[in-house]
C-alpha positions in Angstrom: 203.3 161.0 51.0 202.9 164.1 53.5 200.4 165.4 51.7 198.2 162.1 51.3 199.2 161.6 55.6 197.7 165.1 56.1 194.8 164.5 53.8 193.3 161.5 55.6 194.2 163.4 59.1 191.5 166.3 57.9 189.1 163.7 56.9 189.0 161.9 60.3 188.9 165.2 62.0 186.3 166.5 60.0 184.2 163.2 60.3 184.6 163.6 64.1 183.5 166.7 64.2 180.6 166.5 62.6 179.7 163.3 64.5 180.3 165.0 67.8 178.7 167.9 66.8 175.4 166.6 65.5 175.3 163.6 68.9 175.6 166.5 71.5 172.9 168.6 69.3 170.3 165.8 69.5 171.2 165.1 73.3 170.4 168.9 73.8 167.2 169.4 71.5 165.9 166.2 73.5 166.5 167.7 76.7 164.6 170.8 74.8 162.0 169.0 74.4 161.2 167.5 77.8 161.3 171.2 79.1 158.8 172.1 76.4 156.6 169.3 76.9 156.0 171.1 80.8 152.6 173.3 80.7 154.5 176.1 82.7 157.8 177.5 80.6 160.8 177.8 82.8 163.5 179.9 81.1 165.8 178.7 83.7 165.2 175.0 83.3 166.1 175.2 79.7 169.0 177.4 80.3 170.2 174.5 82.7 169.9 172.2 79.9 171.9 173.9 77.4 174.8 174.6 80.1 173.9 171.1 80.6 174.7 169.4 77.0 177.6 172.2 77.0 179.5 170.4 80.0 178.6 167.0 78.4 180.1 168.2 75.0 183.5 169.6 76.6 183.7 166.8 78.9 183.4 164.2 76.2 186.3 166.2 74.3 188.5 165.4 77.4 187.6 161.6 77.2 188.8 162.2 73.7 192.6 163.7 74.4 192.7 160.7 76.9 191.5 157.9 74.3 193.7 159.4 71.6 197.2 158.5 73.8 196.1 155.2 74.3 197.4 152.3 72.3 193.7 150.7 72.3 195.0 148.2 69.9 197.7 146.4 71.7 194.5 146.1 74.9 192.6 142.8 75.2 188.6 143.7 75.0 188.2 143.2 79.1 191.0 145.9 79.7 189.7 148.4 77.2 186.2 147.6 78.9 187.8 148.2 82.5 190.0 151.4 81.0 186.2 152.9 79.4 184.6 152.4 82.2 187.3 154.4 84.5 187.8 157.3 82.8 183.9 157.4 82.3 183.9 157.2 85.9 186.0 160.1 86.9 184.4 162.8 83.9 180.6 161.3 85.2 181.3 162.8 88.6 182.9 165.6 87.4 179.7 166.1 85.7 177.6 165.3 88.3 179.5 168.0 90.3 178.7 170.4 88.3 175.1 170.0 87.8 175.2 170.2 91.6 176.7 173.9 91.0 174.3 174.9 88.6 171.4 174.0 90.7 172.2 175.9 93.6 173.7 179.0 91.2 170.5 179.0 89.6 167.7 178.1 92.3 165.8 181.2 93.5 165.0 182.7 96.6 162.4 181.0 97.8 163.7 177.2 96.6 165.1 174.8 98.6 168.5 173.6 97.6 169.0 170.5 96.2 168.9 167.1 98.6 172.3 165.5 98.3 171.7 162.4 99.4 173.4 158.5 98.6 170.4 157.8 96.0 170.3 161.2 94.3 173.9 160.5 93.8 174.1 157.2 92.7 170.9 158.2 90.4 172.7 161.2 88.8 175.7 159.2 88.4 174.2 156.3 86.4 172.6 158.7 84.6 175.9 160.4 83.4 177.8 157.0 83.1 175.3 155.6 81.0 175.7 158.6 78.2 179.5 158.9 78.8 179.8 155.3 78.3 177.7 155.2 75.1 179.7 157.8 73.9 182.7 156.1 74.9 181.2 153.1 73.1 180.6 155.0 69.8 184.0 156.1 69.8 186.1 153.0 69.7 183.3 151.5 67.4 183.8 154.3 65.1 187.9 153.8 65.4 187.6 149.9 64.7 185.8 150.2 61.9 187.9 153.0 60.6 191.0 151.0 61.2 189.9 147.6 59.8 188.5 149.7 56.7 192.4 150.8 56.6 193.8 147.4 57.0 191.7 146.0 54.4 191.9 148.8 51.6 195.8 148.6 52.6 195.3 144.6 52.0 194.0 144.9 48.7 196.4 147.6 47.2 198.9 145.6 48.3 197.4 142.9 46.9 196.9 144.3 43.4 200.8 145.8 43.4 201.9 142.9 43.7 199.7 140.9 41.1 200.5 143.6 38.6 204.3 143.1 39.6 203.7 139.8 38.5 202.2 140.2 35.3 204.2 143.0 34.1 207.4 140.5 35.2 205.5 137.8 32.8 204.9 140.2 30.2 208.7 141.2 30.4 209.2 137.8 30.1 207.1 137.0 26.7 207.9 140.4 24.8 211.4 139.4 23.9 210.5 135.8 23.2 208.1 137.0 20.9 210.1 139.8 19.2 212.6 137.4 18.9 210.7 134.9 16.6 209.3 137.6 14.9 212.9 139.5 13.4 213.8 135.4 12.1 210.9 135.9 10.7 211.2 139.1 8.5 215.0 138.0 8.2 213.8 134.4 6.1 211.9 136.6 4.2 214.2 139.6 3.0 215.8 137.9 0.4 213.1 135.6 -1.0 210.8 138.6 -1.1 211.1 142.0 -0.4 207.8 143.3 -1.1 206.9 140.9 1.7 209.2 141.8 4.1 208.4 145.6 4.1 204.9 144.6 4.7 205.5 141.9 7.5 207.8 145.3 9.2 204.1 147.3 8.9 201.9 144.5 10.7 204.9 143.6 13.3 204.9 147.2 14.0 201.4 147.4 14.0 201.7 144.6 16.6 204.1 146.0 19.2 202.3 149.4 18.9 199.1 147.0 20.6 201.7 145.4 23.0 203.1 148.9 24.2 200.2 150.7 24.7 198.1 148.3 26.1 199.7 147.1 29.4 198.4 144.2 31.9 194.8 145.5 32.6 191.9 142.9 33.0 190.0 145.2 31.2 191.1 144.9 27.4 188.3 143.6 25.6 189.1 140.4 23.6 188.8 142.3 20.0 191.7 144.1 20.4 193.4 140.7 21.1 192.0 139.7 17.9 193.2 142.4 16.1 196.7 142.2 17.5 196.7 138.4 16.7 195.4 139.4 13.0 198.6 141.1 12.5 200.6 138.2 13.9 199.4 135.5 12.1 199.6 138.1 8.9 203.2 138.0 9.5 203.5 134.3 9.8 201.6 133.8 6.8 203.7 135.7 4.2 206.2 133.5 5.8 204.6 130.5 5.7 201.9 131.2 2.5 199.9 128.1 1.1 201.2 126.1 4.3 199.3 127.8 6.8 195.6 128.4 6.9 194.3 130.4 9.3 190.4 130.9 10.5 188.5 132.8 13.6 185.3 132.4 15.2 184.6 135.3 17.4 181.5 135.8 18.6 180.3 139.0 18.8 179.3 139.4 21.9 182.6 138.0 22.8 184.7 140.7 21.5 183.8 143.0 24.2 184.6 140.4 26.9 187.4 141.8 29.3 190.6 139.7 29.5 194.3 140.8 29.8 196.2 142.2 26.9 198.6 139.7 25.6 196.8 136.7 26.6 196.5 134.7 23.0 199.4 135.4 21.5 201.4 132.6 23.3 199.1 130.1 22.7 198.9 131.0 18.5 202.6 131.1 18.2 203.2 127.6 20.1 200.1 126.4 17.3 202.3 127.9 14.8 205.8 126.4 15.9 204.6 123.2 16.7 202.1 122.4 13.9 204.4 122.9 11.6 207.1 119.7 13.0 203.8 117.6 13.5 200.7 118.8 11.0 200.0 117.8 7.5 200.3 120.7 5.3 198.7 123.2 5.1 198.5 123.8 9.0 195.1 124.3 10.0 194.3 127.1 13.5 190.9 128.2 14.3 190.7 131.0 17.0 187.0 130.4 18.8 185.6 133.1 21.3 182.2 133.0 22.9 180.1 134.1 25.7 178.4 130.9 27.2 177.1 131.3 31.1 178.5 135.1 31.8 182.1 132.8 30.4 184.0 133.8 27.9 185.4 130.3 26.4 188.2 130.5 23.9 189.6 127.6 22.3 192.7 127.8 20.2 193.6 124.8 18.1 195.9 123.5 15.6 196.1 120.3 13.1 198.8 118.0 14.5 199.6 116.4 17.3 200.8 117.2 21.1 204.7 117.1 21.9 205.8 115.7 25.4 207.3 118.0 27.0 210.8 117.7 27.8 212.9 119.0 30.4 210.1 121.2 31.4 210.4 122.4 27.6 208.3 121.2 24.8 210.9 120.8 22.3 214.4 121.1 22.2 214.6 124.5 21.0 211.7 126.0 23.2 211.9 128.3 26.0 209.5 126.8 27.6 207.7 130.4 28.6 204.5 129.6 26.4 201.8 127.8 28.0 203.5 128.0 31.5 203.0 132.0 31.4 199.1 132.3 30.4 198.5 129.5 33.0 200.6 131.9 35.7 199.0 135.3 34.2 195.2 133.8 34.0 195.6 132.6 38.0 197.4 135.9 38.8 194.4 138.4 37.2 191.3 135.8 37.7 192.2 133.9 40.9 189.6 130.8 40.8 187.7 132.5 38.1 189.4 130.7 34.9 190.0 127.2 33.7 193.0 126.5 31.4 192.9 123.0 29.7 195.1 121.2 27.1 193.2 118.5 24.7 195.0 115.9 22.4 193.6 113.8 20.3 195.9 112.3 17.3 195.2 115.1 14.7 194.6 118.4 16.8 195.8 120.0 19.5 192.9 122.3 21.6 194.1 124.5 24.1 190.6 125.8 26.1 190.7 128.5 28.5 187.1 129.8 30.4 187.4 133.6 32.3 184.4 134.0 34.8 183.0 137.6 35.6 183.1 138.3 39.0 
């Protein structure tokens, strides 16, 4: 945490720096310039004007160790204006004054010395302001912007800790559910056939290997879903054999679609559970995926009918973590970028989601 402190310390330091650096460097090479642009060269002029940016450089340094001990944030914009404009004040005549000393150090013999009058004054003085307080200017626009650039990067870290809290919490939430149907599964099996078992232990493994090593990203493209689902409903058909028959419809383009791992699963398993109670056998799911308006639109849906849920459950067995946690998931990785629908009719059940790119 030091390190990262002292890190972004350097950086500002360095971007001021250079920013100071390369202002004060134009100020003098157009000063340069003006001197050049006289027919007769004056050595002495130009000297003047490089002691000249000097004392505007060091001087602007000093408005800098001031501005730096104040709390500018906590200051309403017509006290910062008031507080600028002071300090500005006090370094212009400072400035002024010693202009005044470099004109008479370096006038010769036979020159006058310079007229100090009201209006020479005033004129040198606005002249000085006017560059001290574009400089001051520069400086707390520079600081703003460096500090609303902090808030917001700050905003949105926090922002995506905490939506990946969430789905991680979700994801803690649906593992054991799923693991848990799963083992009652392979148990129903053992002794009916054990062929079958072994080979429901290979795709379950197969299965968690997906759900362990692919985390809650929003970048998982949708085949790997597939794939993952493959292996589940392999499982539940050596359970279920002739009773269930399973189909997909993936569009190619579709498969490379980024959603977030784990996002199907929940909706095939409820097709599963429920179909069974309320379908004709065999039990019918088709798995449709394509792309359709920069959309990915999925439909998952199931021979049967719709149960009323129940005591926020949709049986009396349920956990009621299904449909509940991809609606909560979808709206925590694609805030107002997806549409979750459920549609009945007397024989099928569709379950339609929609995931909008950015």
């Amino acid at each position: 945490m030091t390190m990262i402190i002292f890190e972004k310390l350097k950086k500002k330091s360095m971007m001021f720096w250079i920013l100071q650096s390369s202002g004060w460097g134009l100020y003098l090479l157009f000063i340069c310039l003006i001197h050049a642009s006289v027919k007769v060269f004056m050595p002495k002029a130009m000297l003047w004007g490089a002691l000249i940016a000097i004392t505007g450089f060091l001087l602007s340094l000093l408005m800098h160790a001031v501005y730096k001990n104040i709390h500018y944030q906590s200051l309403s914009l017509g006290k910062l204006f008031l507080l600028v404009l002071a300090v500005t004040l006090v370094t212009a005549n400072i400035w002024y004054g010693f202009d005044l000393l470099l004109n008479l150090a370096m006038k010769s013999g036979s020159q006058e010395a310079v007229e100090i009058t009201f209006k020479n004054y005033l004129f040198s003085l606005f002249y000085c302001e006017l560059l001290l307080f574009a400089w001051s200017t520069c400086y707390f626009v520079i600081k703003f912007w460096i500090t609303w650039r902090e808030q917001v990067i700050r905003a949105e870290r926090a922002d995506l800790l905490a939506k990946r809290s969430r789905l991680q919490m979700l994801r803690y939430q649906l593992n054991p559910h799923f693991l848990f149907n799963a083992l009652n599964s392979v148990r129903a099996l053992i002794d009916e056939n054990e062929s079958f078992a072994k080979s429901m232990i290979t795709e379950l493994s197969e299965f968690l290997r997906y759900s362990l090593l692919n985390n809650n990203h929003t970048d998982i493209p949708l085949k790997y879903e597939i794939e993952a689902l493959r292996h589940y409903f392999s499982i539940e058909k050596k359970r279920y054999e002739d009773k269930l028959d399973i189909n997909f419809d993936i569009q190619p383009e579709a498969e490379e679609f980024p959603v977030i791992s784990f996002l199907i699963h929940p909706l095939a398993e409820n097709a599963i559970k429920y179909g069974m109670r309320t379908s004709s056998m065999p039990l019918k799911i088709q798995i449709q995926a394509k792309v359709s308006q920069n959309a990915l639109k999925l439909d998952v849906c199931n021979s049967g009918r719709w149960l009323e849920p129940a005591n926020g459950k949709n049986s009396e067995d349920g956990t009621g973590t299904g449909l509940e946690n991809v609606k909560q998931r979808l709206e925590n990785a694609f805030p107002q970028h997806h549409r979750f629908q459920v549609r009945k009719t007397d024989d099928q059940v569709h379950i339609l989601m929609e995931i909008y790119k950015n």
